[in-house]
VOBA-1610 file (N, C-alpha, C; in pm, whole numbers, padded with zeros to 5 digits, always signed):
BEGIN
Unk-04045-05040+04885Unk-04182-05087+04898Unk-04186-05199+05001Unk-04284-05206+05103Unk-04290-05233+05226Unk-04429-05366+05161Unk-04421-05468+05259Unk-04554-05556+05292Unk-04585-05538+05372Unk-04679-05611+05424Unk-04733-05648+05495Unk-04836-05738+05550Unk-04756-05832+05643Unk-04816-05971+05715Unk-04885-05934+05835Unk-05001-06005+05792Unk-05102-06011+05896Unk-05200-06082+05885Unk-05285-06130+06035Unk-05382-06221+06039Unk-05532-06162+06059Unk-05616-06218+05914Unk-05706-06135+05885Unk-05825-06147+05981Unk-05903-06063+06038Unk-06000-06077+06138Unk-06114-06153+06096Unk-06220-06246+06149Unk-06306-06291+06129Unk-06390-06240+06073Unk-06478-06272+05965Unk-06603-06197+05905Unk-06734-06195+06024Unk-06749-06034+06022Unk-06862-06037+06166Unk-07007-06070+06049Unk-07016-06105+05964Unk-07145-06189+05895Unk-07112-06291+05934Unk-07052-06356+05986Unk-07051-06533+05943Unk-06991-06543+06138Unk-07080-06671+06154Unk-07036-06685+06307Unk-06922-06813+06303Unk-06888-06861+06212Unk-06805-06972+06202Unk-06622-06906+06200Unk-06580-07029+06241Unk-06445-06928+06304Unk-06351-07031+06197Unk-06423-07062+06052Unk-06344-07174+05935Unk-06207-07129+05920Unk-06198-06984+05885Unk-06068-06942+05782Unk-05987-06887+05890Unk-05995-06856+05998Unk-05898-06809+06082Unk-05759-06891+06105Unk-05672-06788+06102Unk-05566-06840+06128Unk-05450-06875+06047Unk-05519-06813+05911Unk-05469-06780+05778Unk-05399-06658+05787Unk-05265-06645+05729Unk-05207-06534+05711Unk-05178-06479+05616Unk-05180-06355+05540Unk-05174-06319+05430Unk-05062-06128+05416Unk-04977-06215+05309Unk-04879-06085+05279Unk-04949-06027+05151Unk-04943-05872+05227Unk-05036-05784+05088Unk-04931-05651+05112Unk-04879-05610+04963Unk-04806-05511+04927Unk-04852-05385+04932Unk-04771-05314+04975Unk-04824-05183+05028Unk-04835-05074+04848Unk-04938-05003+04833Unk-04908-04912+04700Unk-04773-04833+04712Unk-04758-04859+04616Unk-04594-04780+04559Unk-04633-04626+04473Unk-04710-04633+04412Unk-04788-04518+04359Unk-04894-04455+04350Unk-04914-04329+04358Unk-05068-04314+04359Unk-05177-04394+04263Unk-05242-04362+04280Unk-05410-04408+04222Unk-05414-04281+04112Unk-05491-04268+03955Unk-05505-04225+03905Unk-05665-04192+03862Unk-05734-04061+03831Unk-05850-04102+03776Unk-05833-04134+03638Unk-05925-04181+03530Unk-05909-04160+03390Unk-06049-04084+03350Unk-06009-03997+03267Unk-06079-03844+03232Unk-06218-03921+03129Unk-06204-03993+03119Unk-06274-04059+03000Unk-06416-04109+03099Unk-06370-04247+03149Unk-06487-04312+03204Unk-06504-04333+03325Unk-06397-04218+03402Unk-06365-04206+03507Unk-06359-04338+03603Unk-06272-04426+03573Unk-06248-04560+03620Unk-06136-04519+03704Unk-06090-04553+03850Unk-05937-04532+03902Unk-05869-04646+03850Unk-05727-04605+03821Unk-05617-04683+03803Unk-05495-04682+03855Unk-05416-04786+03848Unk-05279-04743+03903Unk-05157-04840+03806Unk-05082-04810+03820Unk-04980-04837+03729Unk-04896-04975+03819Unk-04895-04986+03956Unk-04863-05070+04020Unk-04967-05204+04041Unk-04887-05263+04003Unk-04968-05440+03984Unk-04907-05497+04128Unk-04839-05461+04214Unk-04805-05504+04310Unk-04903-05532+04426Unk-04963-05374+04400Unk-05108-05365+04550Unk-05186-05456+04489Unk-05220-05462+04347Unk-05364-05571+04359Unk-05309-05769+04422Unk-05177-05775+04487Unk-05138-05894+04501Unk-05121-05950+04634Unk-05241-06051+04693Unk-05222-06088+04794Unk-05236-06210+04812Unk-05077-06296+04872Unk-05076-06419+04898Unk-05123-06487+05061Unk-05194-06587+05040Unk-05215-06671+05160Unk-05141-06769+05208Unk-05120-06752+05338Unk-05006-06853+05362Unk-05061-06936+05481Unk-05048-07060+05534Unk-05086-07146+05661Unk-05054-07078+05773Unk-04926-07017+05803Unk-04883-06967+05921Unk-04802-06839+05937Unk-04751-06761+06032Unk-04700-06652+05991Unk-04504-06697+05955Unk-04490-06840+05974Unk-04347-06851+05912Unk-04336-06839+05819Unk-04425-06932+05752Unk-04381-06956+05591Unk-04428-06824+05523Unk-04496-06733+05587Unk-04522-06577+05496Unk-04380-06504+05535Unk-04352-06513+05655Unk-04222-06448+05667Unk-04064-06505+05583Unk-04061-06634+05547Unk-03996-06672+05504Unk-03990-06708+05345Unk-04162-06683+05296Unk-04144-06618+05133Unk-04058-06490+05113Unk-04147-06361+05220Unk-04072-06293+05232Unk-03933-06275+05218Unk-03877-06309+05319Unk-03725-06313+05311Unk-03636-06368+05199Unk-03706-06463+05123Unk-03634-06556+05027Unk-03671-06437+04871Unk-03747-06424+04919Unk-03811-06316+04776Unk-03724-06178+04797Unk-03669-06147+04878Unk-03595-06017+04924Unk-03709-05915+04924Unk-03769-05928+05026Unk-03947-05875+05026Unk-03929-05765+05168Unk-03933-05673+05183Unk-03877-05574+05284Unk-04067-05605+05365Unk-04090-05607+05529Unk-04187-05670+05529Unk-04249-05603+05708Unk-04338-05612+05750Unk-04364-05541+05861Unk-04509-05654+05899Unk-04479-05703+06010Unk-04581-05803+06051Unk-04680-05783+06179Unk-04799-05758+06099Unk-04908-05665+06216Unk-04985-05793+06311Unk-04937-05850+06455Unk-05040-05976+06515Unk-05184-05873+06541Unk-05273-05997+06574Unk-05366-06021+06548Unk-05396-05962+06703Unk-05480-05900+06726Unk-05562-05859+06857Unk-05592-05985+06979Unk-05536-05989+07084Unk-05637-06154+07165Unk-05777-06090+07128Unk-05856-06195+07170Unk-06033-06181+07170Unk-06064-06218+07292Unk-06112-06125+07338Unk-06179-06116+07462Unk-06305-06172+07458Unk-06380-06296+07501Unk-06472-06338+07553Unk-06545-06371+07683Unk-06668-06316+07675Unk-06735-06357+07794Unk-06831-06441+07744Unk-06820-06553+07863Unk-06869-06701+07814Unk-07012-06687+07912Unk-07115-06676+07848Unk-07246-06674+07904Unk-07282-06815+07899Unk-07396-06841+08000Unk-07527-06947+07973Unk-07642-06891+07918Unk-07720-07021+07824Unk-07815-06904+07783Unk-07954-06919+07924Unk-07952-06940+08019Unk-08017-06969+08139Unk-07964-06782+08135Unk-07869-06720+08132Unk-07854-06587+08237Unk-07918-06477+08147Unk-07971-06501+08051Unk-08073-06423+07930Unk-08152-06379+08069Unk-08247-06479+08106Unk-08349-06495+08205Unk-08341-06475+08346Unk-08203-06442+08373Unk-08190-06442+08498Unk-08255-06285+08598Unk-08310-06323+08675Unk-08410-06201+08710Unk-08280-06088+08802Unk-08199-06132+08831Unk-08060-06048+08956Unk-07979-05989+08796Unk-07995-05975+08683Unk-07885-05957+08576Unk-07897-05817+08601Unk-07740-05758+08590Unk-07715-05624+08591Unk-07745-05574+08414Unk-07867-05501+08399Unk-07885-05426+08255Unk-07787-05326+08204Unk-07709-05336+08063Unk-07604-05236+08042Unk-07671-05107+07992Unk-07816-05102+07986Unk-07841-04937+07963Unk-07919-04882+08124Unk-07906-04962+08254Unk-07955-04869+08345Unk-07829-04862+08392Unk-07783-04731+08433Unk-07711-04660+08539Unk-07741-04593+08630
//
């Protein structure tokens, strides 16, 4: 059974960039998912997937890891590409429009 570290993407509801930069090891399922015939609730017998720790940086997740004998696969984070506008170029009468071609 495998983890996995990684840095979680920003919430596109929220324009604040608070929690970034937080890293978090989350266990991969070891077993399937079950239905139950009754009240048809899914279940699983592994308590491992519902467990995910937060860590400050990607060392100290890698190095719970390792100390825990935690077999582990560490996914980085995408760069973010920004284009830095003025809000003056809203208005700008020369702006190239992205739906005329």
């Amino acid at each position: 059974m495998t983890a996995r570290i990684y840095s979680p993407a920003k919430n596109p509801m929220q324009s604040g960039r608070g929690k970034l930069g937080v890293w978090v090891l989350e266990h991969s399922a070891s077993s399937a998912r079950s239905i139950d015939p009754l009240m048809g609730w899914t279940s699983s017998s592994d308590t491992q997937s519902q467990l995910r720790i937060k860590f400050p940086s990607k060392e100290a997740a890698i190095e719970y890891a390792q100390s825990n004998n935690i077999d582990y696969v560490v996914t980085e984070p995408k760069p973010v590409k920004r284009i830095i506008r003025a809000y003056s170029d809203n208005f700008n009468t020369n702006r190239k429009e992205p739906w005329s071609h």
